[in-house]
N, C-alpha and C positions, 0 to 999 in steps of 0.2 A: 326648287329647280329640278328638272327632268335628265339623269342624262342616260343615254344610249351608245353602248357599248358593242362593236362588233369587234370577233373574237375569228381570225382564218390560220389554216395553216401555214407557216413559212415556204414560197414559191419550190423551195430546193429540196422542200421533207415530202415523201411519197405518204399519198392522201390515202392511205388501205380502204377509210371506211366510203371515200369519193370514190374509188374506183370498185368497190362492190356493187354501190345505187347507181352507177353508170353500166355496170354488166347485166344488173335487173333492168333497166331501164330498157338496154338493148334488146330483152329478150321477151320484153311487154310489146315488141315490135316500134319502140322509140330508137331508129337506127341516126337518125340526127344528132341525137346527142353525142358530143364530144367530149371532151373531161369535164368532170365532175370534183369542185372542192366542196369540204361540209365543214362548218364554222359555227358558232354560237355568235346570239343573238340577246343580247341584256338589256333591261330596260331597270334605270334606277331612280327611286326619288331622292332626293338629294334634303335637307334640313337647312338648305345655306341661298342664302340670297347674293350670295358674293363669289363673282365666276372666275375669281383668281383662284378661291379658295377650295370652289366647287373641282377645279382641274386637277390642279393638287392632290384633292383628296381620289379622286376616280381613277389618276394616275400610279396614285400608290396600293390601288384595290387592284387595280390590273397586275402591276409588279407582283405583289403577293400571294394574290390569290388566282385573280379570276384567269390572268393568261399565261399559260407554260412560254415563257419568254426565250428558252432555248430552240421552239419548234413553233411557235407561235407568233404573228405580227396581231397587234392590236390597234382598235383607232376607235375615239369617239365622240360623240357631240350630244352639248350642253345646249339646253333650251330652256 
């Protein structure tokens, strides 16, 4: 089982590294762009053919490891 993991910053935490690539952006003459969030992008294979188990387990890799859950929202999907 596949699952994929996206990883953004929390709406209310100021994005430093979004608004650096939004002021290079600006000054590549990309004046359209408006805010800029940057997030991670996970892609996992999973050992389990059983999608209670697969959630479960992706949920507790997020908790621990993969998302700073203080500054962080996460969300993912099992295929």
């Amino acid at each position: 089982m596949k699952a994929t993991v996206y990883v953004t910053i929390k709406q209310n935490v100021l994005d430093v590294q979004g608004t650096a690539v939004q002021g290079a952006l600006h000054s590549m003459g990309f004046e359209e762009v408006g805010k800029v969030r940057i997030g991670k992008y996970l892609e996992l294979e999973l050992g389990t053919t059983d999608k209670a188990e697969a959630e479960a387990r992706v949920k507790a890799m997020c908790e621990k490891l993969l998302a700073n859950t203080v500054i962080e929202d996460y969300r993912y999907e099992l295929a």
